[in-house]
N, C-alpha and C positions, 0 to 999 in steps of 0.2 A: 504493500500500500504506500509506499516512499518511493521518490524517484531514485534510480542510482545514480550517483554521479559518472558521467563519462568517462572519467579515468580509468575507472573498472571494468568497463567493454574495451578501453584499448588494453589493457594489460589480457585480461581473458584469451584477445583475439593474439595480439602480439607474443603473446607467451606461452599459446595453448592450453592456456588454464580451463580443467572442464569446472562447469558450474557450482557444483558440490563443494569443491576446493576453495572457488573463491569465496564461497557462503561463508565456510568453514576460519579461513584464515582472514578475509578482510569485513565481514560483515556485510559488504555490500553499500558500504559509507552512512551506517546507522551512527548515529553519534551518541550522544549523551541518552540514557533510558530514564524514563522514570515512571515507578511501578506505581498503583495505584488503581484502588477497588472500582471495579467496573460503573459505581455508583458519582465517582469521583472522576471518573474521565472526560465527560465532556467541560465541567469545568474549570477543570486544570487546562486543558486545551485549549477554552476561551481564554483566560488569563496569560497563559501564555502570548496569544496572537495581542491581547491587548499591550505585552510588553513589546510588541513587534518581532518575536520569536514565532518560526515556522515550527508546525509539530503535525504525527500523523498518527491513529493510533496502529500499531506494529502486531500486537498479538495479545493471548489472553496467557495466563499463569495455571495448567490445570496439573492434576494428578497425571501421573504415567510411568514412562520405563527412564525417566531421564534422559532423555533425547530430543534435539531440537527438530521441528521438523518444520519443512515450508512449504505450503502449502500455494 
């Protein structure tokens, strides 16, 4: 739900990085997280935009095998 930054399609394509990898090692240029109860999301995300801070929400926090997965 984030745009990737560009740099990470030239690195992918110039370096033959498959997908997974670059998930794995660079994030995909997520920056700073911040967690917070589903209740809490939309506005912490206004607040955000009102300090002129870009934000999107990235994923939810569930039970499982401890595995990031993207969906």
């Amino acid at each position: 739900t984030w745009d990737t930054p560009p740099v990470f399609d030239l690195i992918r394509e110039k370096g033959g990085v498959e997908v997974q990898e670059m998930l794995r090692t660079f994030n995909m240029g997520i920056g700073l997280v911040v967690v917070v109860t589903a209740g809490q999301a939309e506005t912490v995300m206004t607040d955000l935009s009102a300090r002129g801070e870009a934000s999107c929400l990235i994923g939810e926090v569930i039970a499982g095998s401890k595995e990031v997965s993207y969906i």
